[in-house]
Structures are given as C-alpha cells and as structure tokens.
C-alpha positions in Angstrom: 44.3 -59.0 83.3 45.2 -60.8 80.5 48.7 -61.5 81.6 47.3 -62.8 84.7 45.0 -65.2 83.2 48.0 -66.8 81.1 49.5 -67.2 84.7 46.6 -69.0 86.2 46.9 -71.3 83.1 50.3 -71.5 83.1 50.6 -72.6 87.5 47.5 -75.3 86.5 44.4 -73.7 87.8 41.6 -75.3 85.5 39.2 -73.2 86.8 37.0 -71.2 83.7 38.0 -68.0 83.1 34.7 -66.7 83.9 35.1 -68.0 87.7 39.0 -66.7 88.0 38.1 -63.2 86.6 37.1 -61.5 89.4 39.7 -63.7 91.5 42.2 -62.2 89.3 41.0 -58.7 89.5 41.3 -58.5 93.3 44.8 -59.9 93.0 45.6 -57.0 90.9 44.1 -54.2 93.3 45.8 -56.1 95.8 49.1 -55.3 94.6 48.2 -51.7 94.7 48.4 -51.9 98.5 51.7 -49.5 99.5 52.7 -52.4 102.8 54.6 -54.8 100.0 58.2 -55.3 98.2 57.6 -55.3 94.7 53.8 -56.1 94.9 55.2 -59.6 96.6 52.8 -60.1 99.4 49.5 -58.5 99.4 48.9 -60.6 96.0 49.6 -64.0 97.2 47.3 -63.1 100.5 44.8 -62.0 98.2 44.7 -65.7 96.4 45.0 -67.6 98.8 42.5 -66.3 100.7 40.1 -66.0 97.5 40.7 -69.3 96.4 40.1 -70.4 99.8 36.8 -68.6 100.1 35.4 -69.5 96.3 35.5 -73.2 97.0 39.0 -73.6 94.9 42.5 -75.1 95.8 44.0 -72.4 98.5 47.8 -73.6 97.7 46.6 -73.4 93.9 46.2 -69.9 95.0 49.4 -69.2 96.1 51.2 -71.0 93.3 49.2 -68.5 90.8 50.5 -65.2 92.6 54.0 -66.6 92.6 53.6 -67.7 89.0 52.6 -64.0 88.4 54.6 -62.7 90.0 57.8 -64.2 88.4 56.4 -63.3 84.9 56.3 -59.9 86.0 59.9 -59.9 87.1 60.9 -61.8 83.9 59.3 -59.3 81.8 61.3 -56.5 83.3 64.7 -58.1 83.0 65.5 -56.8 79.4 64.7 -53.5 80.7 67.1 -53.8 83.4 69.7 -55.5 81.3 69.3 -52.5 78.9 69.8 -50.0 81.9 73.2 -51.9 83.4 74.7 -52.0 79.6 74.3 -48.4 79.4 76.4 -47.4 82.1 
C-alpha cells in the first residue's frame, strides 16, 4: 500500500492519506481481477470511478493508476534485465 501512496504523491493528488487509503486499497484488489494485461485496466477503472464518487478529481484518478502502474513496471526491469543477460 505503501508503494501506492508514494504514487498518489508522486501524480499530485493532495488528498490526506487517510482519505486515499481505502481509495488505494480498492485499486489494489482491483488489479486482482483475472479480465486485465498486466493489472493495466481494472486499476485505472477502479480510480477513476472512486475518485469520481469520493468528491475528488476523476482524471487525478486516472493519472494515479497510470503513475502506479509505471512504477510497477519500472521496478521489475532489473529483474528482466538480469533474466535477458543470462541467456
């Protein structure tokens, strides 16, 4: 959840914590859905439509499950670097 936070913060939502939280956990569970590619879809649903519905910025939404979204992939690229070198 943490990681998420830091991407809320990092796309510009000013939001307190306290309010994003449970914004944040549904976009989490969200990815769980099996209809995605890469957890790319259901999340950024999921925020809009939350940030929509709580009052807040809908497009701020979107811009904080795409922000997530390319931390995640970012994380992963050593890992994937490490795999390619190896073969």
């Amino acid at each position: 959840m943490r990681d998420a936070a830091v991407a809320a913060r990092a796309a510009g939502a000013t939001a307190p914590l306290l309010s994003l939280a449970p914004l944040l956990v549904l976009a989490l569970l969200a990815m769980s859905v099996p209809f995605n590619i890469g957890g790319w879809g259901p999340r950024e649903g999921a925020l809009v439509w939350a940030f929509g519905s709580t009052g807040l910025n809908a497009s701020q939404g979107l811009t904080v499950a795409v922000t997530y979204g390319l931390c995640a992939a970012a994380a992963s690229l050593p890992g994937a670097c490490l795999l390619i070198t190896r073969r």
